[in-house]
N, C-alpha and C positions, 0 to 999 in steps of 0.2 A: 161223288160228293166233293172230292178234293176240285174237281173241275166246278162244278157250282159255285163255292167258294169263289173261285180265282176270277170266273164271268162276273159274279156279284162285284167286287172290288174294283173291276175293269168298267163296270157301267155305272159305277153309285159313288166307289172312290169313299168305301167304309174305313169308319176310324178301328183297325187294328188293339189298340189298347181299350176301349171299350170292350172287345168281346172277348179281350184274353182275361179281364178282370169279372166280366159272368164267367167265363168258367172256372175259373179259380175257384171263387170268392161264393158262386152257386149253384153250378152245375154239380162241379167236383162232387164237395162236400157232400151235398143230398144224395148223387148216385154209391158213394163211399157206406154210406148210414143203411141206404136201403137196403143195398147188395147183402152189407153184413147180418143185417137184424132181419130179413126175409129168406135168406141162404142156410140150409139144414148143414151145420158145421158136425164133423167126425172127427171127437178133437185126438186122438190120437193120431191119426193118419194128418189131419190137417198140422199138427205141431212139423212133421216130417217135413212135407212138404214146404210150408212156409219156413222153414230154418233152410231148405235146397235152395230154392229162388233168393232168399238173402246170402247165400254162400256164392250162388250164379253173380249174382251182385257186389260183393265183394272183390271175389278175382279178377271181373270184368275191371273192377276200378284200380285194382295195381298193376293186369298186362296194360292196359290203357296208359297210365303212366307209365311204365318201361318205355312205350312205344313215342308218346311225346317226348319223352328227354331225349330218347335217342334220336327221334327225328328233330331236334332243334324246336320244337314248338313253343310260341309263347304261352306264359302262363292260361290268359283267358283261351289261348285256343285249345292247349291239353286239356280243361277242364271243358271244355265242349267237345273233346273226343269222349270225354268219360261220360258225358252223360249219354251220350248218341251209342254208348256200345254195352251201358250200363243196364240199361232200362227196355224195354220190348214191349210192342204194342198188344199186351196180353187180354185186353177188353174186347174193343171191337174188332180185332180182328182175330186175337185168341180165341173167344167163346165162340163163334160163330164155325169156325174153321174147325175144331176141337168136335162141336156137332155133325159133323160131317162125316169125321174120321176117322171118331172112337166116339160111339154114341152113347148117354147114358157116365160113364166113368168120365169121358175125356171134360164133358161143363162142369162137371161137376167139382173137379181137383183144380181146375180153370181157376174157379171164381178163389182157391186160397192165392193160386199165385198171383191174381189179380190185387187182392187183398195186401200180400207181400211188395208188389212190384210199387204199391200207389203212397204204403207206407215207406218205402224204401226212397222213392222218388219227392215226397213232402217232412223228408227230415233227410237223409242222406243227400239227396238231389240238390234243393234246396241250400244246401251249405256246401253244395261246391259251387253254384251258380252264385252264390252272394260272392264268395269267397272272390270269384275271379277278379273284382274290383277291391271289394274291403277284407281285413286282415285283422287275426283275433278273434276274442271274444265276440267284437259286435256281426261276425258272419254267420252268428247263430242266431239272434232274433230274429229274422225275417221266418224260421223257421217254427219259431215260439209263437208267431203270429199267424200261423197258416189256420186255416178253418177246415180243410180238411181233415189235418190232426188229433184235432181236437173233436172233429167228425168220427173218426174213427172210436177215440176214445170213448164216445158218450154212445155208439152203437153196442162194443165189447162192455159198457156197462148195462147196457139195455139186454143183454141177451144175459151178462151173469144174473140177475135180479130177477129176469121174465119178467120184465116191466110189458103192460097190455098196449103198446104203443103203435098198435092197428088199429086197436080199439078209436082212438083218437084222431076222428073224420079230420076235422081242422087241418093236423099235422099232417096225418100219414097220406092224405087224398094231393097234397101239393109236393110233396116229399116224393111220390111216386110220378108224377108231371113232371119235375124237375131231372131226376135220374132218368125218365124213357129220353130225354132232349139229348143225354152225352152225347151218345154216337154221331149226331145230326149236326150238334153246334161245333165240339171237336174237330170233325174234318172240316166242315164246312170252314171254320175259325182258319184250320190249318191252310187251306184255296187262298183264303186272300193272306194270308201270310208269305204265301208262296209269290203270290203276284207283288208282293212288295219287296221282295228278298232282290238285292240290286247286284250281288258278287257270284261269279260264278267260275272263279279262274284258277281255285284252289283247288282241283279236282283227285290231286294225289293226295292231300288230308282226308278230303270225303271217302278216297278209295280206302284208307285202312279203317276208318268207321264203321265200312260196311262190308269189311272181309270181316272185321272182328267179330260184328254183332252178326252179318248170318252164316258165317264159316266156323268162326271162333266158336261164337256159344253152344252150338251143338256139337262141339266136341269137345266143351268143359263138360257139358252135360254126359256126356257118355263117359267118362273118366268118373265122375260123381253118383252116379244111379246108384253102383255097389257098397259104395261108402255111406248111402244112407237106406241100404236095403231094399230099393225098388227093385223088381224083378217085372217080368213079362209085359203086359199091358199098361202097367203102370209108370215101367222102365219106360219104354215108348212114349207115352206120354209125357213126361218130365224132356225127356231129349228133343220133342217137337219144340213144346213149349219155348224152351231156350232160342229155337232158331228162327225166332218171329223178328220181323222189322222194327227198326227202332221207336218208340213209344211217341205219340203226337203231343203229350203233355210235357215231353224235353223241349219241344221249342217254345210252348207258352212260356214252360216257365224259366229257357233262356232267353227269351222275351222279356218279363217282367222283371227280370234282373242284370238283362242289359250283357250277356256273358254270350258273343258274338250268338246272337241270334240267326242271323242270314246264312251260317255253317250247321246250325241246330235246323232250320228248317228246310235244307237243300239234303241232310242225312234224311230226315224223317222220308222226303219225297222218294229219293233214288234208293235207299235198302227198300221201302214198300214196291216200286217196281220189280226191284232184282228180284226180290223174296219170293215172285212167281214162279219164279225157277227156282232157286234153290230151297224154299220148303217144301215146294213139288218133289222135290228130287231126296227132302230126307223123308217124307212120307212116305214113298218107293222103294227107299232103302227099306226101313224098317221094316215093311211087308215080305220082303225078300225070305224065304227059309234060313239061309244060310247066315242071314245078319239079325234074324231076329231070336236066334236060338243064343246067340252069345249073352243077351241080356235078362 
């Protein structure tokens, strides 16, 4: 799909800002609302979970910075290491993979950190992407403006109220069209992003991107399972999680904010190669006797 993309842009010579502003603007949001308001939430385990993935997200943003200042990075480029190590591609390529591997448990606690990673990325995200240009107070409105957000908001109040909002052909029948499209417009968006990305000479920045987000994270994740009481299957689960590739919505939305883009979508490509190997490799761990009795 990432190749589809890339051919499409190479033969048609599509306008880029057009299709990062559908997703933003309608993809996002719809698949955000459905996921929530159609997804059987267990709100105890799910508070757990979704406080884990915003604590993964946290650390990921202050070793992130340790690692820019100490490497000398400019401002806009540490705030594009942070989002490239912050965020993980927990949708399409979480849920899918998750079914595979732990069937049944593993989509299911998916869809919280999905839920955390997307809120984390359209308010956290968001204000370090603005930030890298503007400064203050005003690097928070782009974020007051997201419809995602505000997606999210009006799902979590649709489901405290049991509002009947399936009921509602009109809504719910185009709202369901628009969220099956993520996966398809997402990468596809990300192919010709890729095919316009012109710098490619920074390769020791990309490199600690993509130690952090697939080396790093699964081994904050395993330091964190006990401190939030995941044990067994579960444990396992949260530690894969972590070690997924960087998230394809960090380069839209260092795209639409102009916070070196062409660094944001050169991580997303090469951690999704790498990540063949190394979440093959913590999948195999985890299966192990000896590694999986520690958790």
């Amino acid at each position: 799909m990432f190749s589809g993309g890339w051919l499409l842009d190479r033969l048609c010579q599509l306008d880029l800002r057009t299709l990062v502003k559908i997703n933003i603007h309608a993809i996002i949001p719809a698949f955000l609302f459905h996921t929530i308001v159609d997804s059987p939430l267990d709100a105890s385990l799910a508070g757990r979970v979704f406080a884990f993935s915003l604590t993964v997200i946290l650390a990921m943003l202050g070793i992130s910075a340790v690692v820019g200042n100490l490497r000398g990075f400019r401002r806009e480029e540490t705030r594009a290491l942070q989002l490239g190590t912050m965020f993980y591609n927990s949708g399409n390529y979480g849920i899918p993979l998750m079914s595979l591997a732990y069937p049944g448990t593993g989509p299911l606690l998916q869809i919280f950190i999905v839920l955390a990673q997307n809120i984390g990325m359209f308010t956290i995200g968001l204000l370090l992407a603005s930030s890298a240009r503007v400064t203050g107070w005003r690097a928070a409105l782009p974020m007051l403006r997201q419809p995602s957000l505000w997606s999210v908001a009006a799902a979590l109040t649709t489901r405290v109220f049991a509002w009947p909002v399936r009921e509602v052909r009109w809504l719910w029948t185009p709202l369901e069209y628009f969220s099956n499209a993520y996966v398809c417009l997402a990468l596809v968006t990300l192919g010709v992003q890729m095919s316009k990305v012109s710098e490619r000479k920074n390769f020791t920045r990309i490199g600690w991107a993509i130690g952090l987000r697939l080396l790093g994270g699964p081994l904050l994740a395993c330091a964190l399972v006990g401190i939030f009481g995941f044990q067994g299957e579960i444990a396992h689960i949260m530690i894969l999680s972590a070690s997924f590739p960087t998230a394809a919505n960090t380069a839209l939305v260092a795209h639409e904010f102009k916070a070196d883009s062409d660094f944001a979508a050169a991580t997303v490509f090469y951690s999704t190669l790498a990540s063949m190997l190394t979440v093959t490799a913590v999948v195999t761990l985890l299966r192990l006797p000896s590694i999986a009795t520690i958790f």
